[in-house]
VOGU-3710 file (C-alpha; in Angstrom, 3 decimals, decimal comma):
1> xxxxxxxxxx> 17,845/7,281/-48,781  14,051/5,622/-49,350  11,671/6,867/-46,554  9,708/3,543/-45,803  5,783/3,414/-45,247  4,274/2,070/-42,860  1,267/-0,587/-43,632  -1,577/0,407/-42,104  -1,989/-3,149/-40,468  1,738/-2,021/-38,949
11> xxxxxxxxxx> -0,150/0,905/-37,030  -3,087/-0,532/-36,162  -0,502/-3,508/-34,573  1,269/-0,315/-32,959  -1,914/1,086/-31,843  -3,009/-1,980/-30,130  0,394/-2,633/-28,775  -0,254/1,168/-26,934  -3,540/0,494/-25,832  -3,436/-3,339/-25,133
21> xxxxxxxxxx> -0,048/-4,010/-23,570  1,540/-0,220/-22,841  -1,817/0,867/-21,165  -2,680/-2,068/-19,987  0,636/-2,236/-18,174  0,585/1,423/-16,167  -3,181/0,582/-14,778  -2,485/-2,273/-13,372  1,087/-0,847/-11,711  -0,703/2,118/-10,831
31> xxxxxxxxxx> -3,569/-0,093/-8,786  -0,419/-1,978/-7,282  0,911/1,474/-6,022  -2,350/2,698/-4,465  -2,522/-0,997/-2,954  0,733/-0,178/-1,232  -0,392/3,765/-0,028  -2,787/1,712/1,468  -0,593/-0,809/3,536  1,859/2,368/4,587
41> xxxxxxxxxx> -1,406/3,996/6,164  -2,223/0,712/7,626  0,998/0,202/9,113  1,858/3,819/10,232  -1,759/3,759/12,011  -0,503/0,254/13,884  2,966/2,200/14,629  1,132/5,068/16,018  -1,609/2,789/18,005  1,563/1,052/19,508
51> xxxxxxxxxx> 2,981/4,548/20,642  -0,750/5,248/22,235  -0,902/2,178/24,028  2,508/1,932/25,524  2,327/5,938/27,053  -1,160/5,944/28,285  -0,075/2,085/30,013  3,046/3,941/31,258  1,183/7,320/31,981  -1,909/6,446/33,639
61> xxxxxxxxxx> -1,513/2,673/34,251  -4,830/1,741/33,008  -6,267/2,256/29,085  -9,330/3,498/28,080  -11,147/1,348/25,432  -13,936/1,740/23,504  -15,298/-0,897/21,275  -18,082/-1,338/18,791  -20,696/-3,908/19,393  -22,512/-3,986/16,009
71> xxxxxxxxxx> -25,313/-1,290/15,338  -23,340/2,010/16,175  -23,348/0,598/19,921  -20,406/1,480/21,897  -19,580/0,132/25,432  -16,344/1,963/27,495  -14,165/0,188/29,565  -11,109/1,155/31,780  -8,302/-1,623/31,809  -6,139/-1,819/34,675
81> xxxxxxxxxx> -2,096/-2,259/33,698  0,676/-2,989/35,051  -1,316/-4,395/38,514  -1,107/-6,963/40,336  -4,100/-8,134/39,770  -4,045/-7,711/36,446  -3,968/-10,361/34,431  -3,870/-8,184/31,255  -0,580/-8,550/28,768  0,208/-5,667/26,813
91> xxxxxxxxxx> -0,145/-7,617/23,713  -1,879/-6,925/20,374  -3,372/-9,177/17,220  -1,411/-8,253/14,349  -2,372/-8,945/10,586  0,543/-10,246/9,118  -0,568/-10,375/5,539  -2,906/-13,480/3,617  -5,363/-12,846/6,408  -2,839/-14,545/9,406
101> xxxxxxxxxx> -3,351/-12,665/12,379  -0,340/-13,049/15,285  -0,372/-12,223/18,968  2,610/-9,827/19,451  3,815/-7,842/22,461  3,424/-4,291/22,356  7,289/-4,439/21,863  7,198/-7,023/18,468  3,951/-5,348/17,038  6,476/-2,166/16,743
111> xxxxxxxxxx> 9,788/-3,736/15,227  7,225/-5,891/12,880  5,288/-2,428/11,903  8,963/-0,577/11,233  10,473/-3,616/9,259  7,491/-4,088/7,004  6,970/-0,321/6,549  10,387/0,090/5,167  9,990/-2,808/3,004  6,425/-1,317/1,548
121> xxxxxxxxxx> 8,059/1,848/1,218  10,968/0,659/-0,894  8,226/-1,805/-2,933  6,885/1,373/-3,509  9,487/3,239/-4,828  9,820/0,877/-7,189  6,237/0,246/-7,942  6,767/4,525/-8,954  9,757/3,725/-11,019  8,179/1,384/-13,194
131> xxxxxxxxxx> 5,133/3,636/-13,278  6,994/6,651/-14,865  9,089/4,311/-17,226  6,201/2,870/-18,719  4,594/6,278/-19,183  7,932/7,257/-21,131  7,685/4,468/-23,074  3,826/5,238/-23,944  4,583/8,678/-24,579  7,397/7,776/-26,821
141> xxxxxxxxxx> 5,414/5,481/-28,618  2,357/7,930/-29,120  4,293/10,659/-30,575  6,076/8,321/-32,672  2,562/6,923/-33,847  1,357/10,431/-34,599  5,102/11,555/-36,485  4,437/9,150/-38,885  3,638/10,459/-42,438  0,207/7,933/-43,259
151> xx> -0,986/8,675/-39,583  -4,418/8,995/-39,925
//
């Protein structure tokens, strides 16, 4: 049986086919994957904020706040909750994704932060699937690239 040659003009076509499509491929899955790390710390921090709010409302009946006016100038406040005269609702702004912010009770802002973290969690597991089969494939294709007899 005839070994066959490869053309050089084959392997350069391989060549850019590793760099240009393979390589090309696994950075842009890999900036997807740190995208979504990103949303799960978003969302775990808005799960966790939730948790804060309702015990201290629960605990304490008032919440301590401290915001940021501009210029590394804080102001404190003490909200009363759960009072009469209270006209406060335990409710919270949510970012719901494509900048669209919501007004959601304490209660919603949870379910929506547990739904939508398992869904960027699975999204994620996938996003790592694809990410190691495309690293197969370019490691399978750059050993095959450097087996080859005219590899230069």
């Amino acid at each position: 049986m005839a070994s066959v040659q490869p053309q050089p003009d084959q392997l350069d076509r391989f060549r850019a086919f590793l760099r240009n499509e393979l390589l090309a491929d696994l950075e842009a899955w890999l900036s997807r994957r740190n995208q979504l790390d990103r949303d799960i710390e978003q969302l775990q921090a808005l799960r966790q904020t939730v948790a804060t709010l309702e015990s201290e409302c629960s605990q304490h009946g008032f919440i301590n706040v401290l915001g940021d006016l501009g210029c590394e100038f804080f102001v404190q406040a003490r909200v009363a909750v759960g009072t009469k005269q209270s006209d406060f609702k335990r409710c919270l702004c949510v970012n719901i994704g494509m900048d669209v912010h919501l007004e959601m009770s304490l209660d919603e802002a949870a379910e929506f932060a547990s739904a939508r973290l398992a869904s960027v969690e699975a999204e994620r597991e996938a996003a790592c699937s694809k990410i190691g089969q495309i690293q197969a494939y370019a490691a399978l294709f750059a050993y095959g690239l450097s087996a080859l007899p005219c590899n230069e």
